[in-house]
Structures are given as structure tokens and as C-alpha cells.
KOLLO-844037 format. One record per residue (C-alpha): x, y, z. Coordinates in steps of 0.5 Angstrom, whole numbers. Layout:
SITE     px     py     pz
SITE      X      Y      Z
...
***
This chain:
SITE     px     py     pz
SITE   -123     -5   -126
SITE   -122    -10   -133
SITE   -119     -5   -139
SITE   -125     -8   -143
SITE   -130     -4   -137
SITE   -126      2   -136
SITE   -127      2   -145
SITE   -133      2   -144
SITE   -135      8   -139
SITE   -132     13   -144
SITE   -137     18   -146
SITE   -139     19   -153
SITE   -138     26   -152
SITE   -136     31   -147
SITE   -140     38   -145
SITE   -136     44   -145
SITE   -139     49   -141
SITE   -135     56   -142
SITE   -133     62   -136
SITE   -137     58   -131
SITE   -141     64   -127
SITE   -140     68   -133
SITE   -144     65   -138
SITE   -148     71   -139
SITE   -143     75   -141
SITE   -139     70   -147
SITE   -143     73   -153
SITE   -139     80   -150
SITE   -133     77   -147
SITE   -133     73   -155
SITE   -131     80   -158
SITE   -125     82   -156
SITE   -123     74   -156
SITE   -125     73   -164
SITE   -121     80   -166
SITE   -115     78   -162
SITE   -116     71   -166
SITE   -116     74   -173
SITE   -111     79   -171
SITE   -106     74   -169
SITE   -108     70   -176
SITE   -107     76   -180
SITE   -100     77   -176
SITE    -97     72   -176
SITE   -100     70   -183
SITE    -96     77   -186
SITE    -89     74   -182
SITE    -89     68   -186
SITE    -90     70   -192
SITE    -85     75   -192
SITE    -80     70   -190
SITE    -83     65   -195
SITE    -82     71   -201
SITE    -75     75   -199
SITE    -69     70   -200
SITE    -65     74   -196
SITE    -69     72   -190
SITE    -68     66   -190
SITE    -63     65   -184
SITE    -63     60   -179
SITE    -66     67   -174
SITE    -72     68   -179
SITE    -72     61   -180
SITE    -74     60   -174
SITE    -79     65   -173
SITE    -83     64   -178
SITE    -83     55   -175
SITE    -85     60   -168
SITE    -90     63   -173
SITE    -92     56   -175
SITE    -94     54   -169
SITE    -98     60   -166
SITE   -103     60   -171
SITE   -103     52   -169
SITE   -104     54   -162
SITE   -110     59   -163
SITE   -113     55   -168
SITE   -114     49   -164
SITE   -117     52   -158
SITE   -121     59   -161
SITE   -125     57   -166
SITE   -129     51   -162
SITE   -128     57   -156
SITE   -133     62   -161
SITE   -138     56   -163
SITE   -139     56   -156
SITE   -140     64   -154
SITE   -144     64   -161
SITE   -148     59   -162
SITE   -149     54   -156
SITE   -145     49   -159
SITE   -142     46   -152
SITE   -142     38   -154
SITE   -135     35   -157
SITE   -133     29   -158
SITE   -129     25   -153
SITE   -124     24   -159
SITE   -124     31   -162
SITE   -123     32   -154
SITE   -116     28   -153
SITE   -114     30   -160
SITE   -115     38   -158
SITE   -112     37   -152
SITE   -106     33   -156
SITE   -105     39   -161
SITE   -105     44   -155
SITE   -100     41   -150
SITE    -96     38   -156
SITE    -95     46   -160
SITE    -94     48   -153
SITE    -88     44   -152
SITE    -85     45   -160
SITE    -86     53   -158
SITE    -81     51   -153
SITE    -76     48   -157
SITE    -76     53   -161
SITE    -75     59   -157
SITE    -69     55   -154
SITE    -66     54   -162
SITE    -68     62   -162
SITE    -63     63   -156
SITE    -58     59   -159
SITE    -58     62   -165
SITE    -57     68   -162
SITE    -51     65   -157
SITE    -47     62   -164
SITE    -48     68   -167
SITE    -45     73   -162
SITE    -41     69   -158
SITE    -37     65   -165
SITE    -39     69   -171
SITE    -34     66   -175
SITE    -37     59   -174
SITE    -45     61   -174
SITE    -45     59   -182
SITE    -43     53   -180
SITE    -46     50   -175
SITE    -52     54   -176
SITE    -54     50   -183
SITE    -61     49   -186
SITE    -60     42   -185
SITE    -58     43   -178
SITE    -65     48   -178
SITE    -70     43   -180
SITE    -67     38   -176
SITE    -68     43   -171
SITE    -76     43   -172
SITE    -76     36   -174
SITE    -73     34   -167
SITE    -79     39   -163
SITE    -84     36   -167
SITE    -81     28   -166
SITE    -81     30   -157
SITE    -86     34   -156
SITE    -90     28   -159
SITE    -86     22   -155
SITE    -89     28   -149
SITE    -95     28   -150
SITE    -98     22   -153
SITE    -98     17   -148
SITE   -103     22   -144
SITE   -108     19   -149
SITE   -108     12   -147
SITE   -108     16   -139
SITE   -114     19   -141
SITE   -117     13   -144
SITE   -116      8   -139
SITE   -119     11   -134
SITE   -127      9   -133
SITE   -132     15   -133
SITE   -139     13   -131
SITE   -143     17   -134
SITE   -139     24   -132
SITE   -139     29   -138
SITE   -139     37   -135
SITE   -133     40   -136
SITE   -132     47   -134
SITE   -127     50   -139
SITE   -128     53   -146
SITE   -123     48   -149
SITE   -120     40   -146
SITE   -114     40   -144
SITE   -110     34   -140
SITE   -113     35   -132
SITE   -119     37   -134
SITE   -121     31   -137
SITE   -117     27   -133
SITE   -122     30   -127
SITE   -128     27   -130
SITE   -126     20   -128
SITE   -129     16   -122
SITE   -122     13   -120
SITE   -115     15   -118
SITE   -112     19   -123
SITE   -105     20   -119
SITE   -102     18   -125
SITE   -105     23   -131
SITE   -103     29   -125
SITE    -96     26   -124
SITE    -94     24   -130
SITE    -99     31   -133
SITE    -94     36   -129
SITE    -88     33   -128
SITE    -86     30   -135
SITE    -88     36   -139
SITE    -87     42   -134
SITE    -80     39   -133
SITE    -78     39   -140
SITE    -82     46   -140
SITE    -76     48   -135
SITE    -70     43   -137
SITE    -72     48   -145
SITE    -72     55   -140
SITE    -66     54   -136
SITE    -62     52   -143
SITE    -65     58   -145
SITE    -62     63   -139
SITE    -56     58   -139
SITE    -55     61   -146
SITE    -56     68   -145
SITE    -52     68   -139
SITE    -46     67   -144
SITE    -49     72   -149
SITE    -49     77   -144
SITE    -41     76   -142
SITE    -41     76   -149
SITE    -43     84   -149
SITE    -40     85   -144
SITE    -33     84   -147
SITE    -36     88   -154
SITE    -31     95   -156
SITE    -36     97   -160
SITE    -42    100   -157
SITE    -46    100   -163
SITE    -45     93   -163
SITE    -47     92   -156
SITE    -54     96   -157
SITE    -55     93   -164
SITE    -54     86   -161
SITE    -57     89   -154
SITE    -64     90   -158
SITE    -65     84   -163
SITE    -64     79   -156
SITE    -69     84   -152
SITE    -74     83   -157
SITE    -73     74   -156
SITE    -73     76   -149
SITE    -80     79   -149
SITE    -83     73   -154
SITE    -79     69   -147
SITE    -83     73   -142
SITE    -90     73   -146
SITE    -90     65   -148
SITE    -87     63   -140
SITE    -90     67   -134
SITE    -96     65   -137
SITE    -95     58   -137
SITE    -92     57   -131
SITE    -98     60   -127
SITE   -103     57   -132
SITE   -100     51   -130
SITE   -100     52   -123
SITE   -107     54   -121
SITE   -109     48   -125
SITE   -105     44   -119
SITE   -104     48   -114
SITE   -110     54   -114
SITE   -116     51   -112
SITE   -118     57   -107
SITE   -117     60   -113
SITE   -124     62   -118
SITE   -124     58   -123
SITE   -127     63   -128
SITE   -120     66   -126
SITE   -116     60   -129
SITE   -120     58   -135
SITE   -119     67   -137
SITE   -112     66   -136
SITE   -112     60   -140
SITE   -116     63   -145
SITE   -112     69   -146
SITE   -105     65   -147
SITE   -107     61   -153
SITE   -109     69   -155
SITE   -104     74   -152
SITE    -97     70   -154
SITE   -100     68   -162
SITE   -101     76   -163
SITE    -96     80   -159
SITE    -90     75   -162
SITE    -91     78   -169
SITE    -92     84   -167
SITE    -85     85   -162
SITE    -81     82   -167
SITE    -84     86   -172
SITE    -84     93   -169
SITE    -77     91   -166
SITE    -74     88   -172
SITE    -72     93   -177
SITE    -70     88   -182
SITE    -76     85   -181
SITE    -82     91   -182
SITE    -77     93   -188
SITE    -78     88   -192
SITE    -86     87   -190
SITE    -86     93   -192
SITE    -83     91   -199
SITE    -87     84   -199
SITE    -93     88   -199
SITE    -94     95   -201
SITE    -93     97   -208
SITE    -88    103   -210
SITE    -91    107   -213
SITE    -90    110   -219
***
């Protein structure tokens, strides 16, 4: 089919339908989710102004936390507000642009919280296998730099499914069971062969996903050998417990999307209602509990809250 064709098939908008068979219930089911929105804004919001007004914090560990901060409120907001307006008020049009834009922000933060977490569990490597180094390598420069290169990859990444999604013919098909638009969603709109949207949506950015988690294990792997070999037992706990609070963040951003992942390609006998839960519940749950393990595990961090934010009394 000409390009100039398949261009013209494009649907001006695209319907979100929400929880298939649950419909009933999304004014119910968009309580919790708002209150966990809302609780993940004032979180992480509280995080960054802290580690923006305590100089002390501004380390490459806190420096990167507040980047993963950065990118949970851009990870719920891109998906939760839409989400709402359709529970509240029946607003289930979307236009086919803001739909690719939606999807591009959440695959795209997705894969910078990736690089993020791997810089996270460097910066623990360097920092308690060759303390003597971690000034210098670890500099604000290399920080930023860090950043800039999760931004530059995931937008190399995700940039190209774009022009996937728009060179396929849609005739006509616009229904989309979902509360927001992601990648092969969409693509399962089309009336032609979409090998290509479902190889290069899976291989390429759940590849990089596992390249970033087995770098991530690699690292923590030398940690371990590392505290192994510490005299001090209260160094080895300390240590102990500032890795366990970056292990919990793993474990709330990864199993998630593995499994989201999965079922989108390979669950069919599985409900869709499940699915799109599930995904909804991982633009919700990590953007919330992140803030909080590190704020609940991280005493240097609940201290200086507190600083930040209550007045002492006089």
C-alpha cells in the first residue's frame, strides 16, 4: 500500500474504552487510583524540594534520586490524568497525535527510569568498593551527563515507533480496550501485518530493559563480594541497608514490567481486564512507594525533610 494511502487511514481520534467488563465500576475503581496519584505527586514533589534546598544532598546518590523522582511524576502524570477523565466524565476520545505522544512519554520515561536505576547501583558499587575514588569519578559532571545520556537513549528507542504506528493503514478501526495508549495497543488497530511494531516493540526496548538489569545484578554482585570482605560489622549493615532500600525500588519498577510486558505478547488466555489493571496499577505503585522506601529507609533523607519542612518551634 502507497504511504500517501496508509496516511490517509489514520483515524483522527482514537476511543479509549477503560476496564473492559468493569465499566460499572470505574467511578469506584477511580478512588483509590486519584488518591494514589495525588499521594505519589505530594511524595515525590516533597523529595525533590528537599534535595533542591539542602546543600548537603547534593550528591551524585541523592542527585540521582531526585532525576528517578523526575521521572515518576512524569510517568503517572502522562497516563493518570486522562485515566480520571475518563472514569469521571466519560471522556474516552483522544486525538491520534496526543495518543503516539502519551505512548512516547510513557515507554520513553519508562526506559530513563532504567538508566537511572543502573547509575543508582553504580554509584552504590563505586561508592563501597573504591571509596577513595568515588569523588572522582563520580563528579557533577559525569551526574548530568548521566541524565543527559538516559534521556538521548530512550529517545533514539522509542522514537522510531512513531513512524511504525504511522505507516500502518487503520480503516476505520478506532476502539482501543485500554485506559491509556501504549505501543501494541495501537498497533492492534491496523488492518495490515504488524510484525514489525511487535518485533521491534519487544525486542529493542525489553532487550535494553534486561541489558540495564543484568548491569544492575552485575554490580551488586561486586557489592556483595565487597561486604563480604568488611571488618566492621556496623559498616556492612549500614551498607547492607542503604543497598536494600535500592533493591526494593528494583523489585517495585522490574517485576512489574517484565510481567506487564509479557502478557501483553504472550498472555492472551489471560483477562484483558487483568492486563490493563496491572498496567495501570505500574504507572501508580512504583511513582508512590519509591518516595516513600527511601524516605522511610534512608535516615539522611527523613532528617533533612523534616528540616526542610517543619518549623522548629520556639
Amino acid at each position: 500500500m502507497a504511504p500517501s494511502n496508509a496516511s490517509s487511514q489514520i483515524p483522527d481520534t482514537l476511543i479509549l474504552t477503560g476496564i473492559p467488563g468493569m465499566e460499572q465500576l470505574h467511578v469506584w475503581i477511580s478512588i483509590p487510583f486519584c488518591s494514589m496519584y495525588v499521594a505519589a505527586l505530594l511524595a515525590n514533589a516533597v523529595l525533590l524540594l528537599t534535595i533542591w534546598a539542602e546543600r548537603s544532598l547534593h550528591q551524585p546518590m541523592y542527585l540521582f534520586l531526585g532525576m528517578l523522582a523526575l521521572a515518576d511524576i512524569t510517568l503517572s502524570t502522562t497516563a493518570v490524568p486522562k485515566m480520571l477523565a475518563l472514569f469521571w466524565f466519560q471522556a474516552r476520545e483522544i486525538s491520534f497525535g496526543g495518543c503516539l505522544t502519551q505512548m512516547f512519554f510513557l515507554h520513553a520515561t519508562c526506559l530513563v527510569e532504567s538508566v537511572i536505576l543502573l547509575a543508582m547501583a553504580f554509584d552504590r558499587f563505586v561508592a563501597i568498593c573504591f571509596p577513595l575514588r568515588y569523588g572522582a569519578v563520580l563528579t557533577p559532571s559525569v551526574v548530568a551527563k548521566t541524565g543527559l545520556l538516559a534521556l538521548l537513549r530512550a529517545f533514539c528507542i522509542i522514537f522510531p515507533c512513531i513512524f511504525l504506528l504511522r505507516r500502518l493503514p487503520y480503516c476505520g478501526h478506532r476502539v482501543m480496550a485500554h485506559t491509556y495508549c501504549e505501543h501494541i495497543g495501537i498497533a492492534r488497530l491496523a488492518c495490515a501485518d504488524i510484525s514489525a511494531n511487535v518485533w521491534y516493540g519487544m525486542a529493542v526496548p525489553f532487550s535494553m530493559a534486561m541489558l540495564d538489569l543484568v548491569l544492575i545484578a552485575v554490580s551488586y554482585g561486586f557489592i556483595l563480594l565487597a561486604l563480604a570482605r568488611l571488618p566492621s560489622r556496623t559498616a556492612r549493615h549500614k551498607a547492607l541497608h542503604t543497598c536494600g532500600s535500592h533493591v526494593c525500588v528494583l523489585l517495585l519498577f522490574y517485576m512489574p514490567a517484565v510481567f506487564t510486558a509479557l502478557v501483553q505478547r504472550f498472555g492472551h488466555h489471560i483477562p484483558p481486564k487483568a492486563h490493563i489493571l496491572l498496567a495501570n496499577l505500574y504507572v501508580l505503585f512504583p511513582p508512590l512507594l519509591n518516595p516513600i522506601v527511601y524516605g522511610v529507609r534512608t535516615q539522611q533523607i527523613r532528617d533533612k525533610v523534616v528540616k526542610v519542612f517543619v518549623r522548629p518551634t520556639r
